[in-house]
C-alpha positions in Angstrom: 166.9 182.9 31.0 166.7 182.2 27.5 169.9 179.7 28.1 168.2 178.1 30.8 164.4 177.3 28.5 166.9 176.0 25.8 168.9 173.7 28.5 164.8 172.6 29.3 163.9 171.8 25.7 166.8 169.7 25.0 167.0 167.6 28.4 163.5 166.8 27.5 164.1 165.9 23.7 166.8 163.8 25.0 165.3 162.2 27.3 162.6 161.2 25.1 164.8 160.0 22.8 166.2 157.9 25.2 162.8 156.9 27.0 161.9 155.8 23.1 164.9 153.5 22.7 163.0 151.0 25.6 160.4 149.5 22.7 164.1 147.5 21.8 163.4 145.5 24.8 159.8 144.3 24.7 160.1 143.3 21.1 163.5 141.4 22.0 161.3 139.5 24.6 158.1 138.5 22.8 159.7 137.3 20.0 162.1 135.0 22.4 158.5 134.2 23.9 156.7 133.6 21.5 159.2 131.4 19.8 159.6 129.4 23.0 156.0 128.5 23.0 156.2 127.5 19.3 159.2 125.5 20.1 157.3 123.7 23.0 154.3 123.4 21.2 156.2 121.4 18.2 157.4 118.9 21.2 153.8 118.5 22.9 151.0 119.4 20.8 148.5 118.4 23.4 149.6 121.2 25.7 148.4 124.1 23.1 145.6 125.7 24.9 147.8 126.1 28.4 151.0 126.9 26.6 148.9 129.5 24.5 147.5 131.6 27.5 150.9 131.5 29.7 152.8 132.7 25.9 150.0 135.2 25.9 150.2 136.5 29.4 154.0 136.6 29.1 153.7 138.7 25.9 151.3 141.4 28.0 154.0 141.1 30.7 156.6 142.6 28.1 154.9 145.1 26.6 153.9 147.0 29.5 157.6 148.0 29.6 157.4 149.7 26.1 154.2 151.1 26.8 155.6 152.8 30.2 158.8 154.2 27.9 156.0 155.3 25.5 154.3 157.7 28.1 157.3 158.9 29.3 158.6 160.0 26.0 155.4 162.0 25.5 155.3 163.4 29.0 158.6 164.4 28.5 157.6 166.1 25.4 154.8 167.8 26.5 153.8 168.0 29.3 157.6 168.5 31.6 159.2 171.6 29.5 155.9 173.7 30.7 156.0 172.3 34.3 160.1 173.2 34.4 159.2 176.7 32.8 157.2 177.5 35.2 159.9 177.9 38.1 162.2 180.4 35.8 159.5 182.8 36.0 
């Protein structure tokens, strides 16, 4: 029994961990976006205001990957290892 809670803990610390490595991703992205839209900005300055809200909308695009990854990293830490300890009783 004891074996079995320990097995619990750690799958969910691992797969935290792992759930917290996906904020490499979003980051990666915006930054490639955003210096995209700086990049096409410098060619056609005229074209700010549009290229601003697409860069924008691209950027909130991204980040709702981290922000899922987020959540499950803290579901996984605490709200699954009661929900699994509840069937070894």
């Amino acid at each position: 029994m004891e074996l079995a809670k320990a097995l619990i803990l750690m799958g969910c610390a691992i797969g935290a961990g792992i759930a917290m490595i996906s904020g490499f991703g979003p980051g990666i992205g915006e930054g490639y976006i955003a210096g995209k839209a700086i990049e096409a900005m410098s060619r056609q300055p005229e074209m700010k205001g549009e290229l601003t809200s697409t860069m924008l909308l691209g950027i909130a695009c991204a980040e709702t990957t981290g922000i899922y990854g987020f959540v499950t990293g803290l579901l996984l830490i605490f709200l699954a290892p009661g929900m699994f300890m509840k069937y070894l009783a």
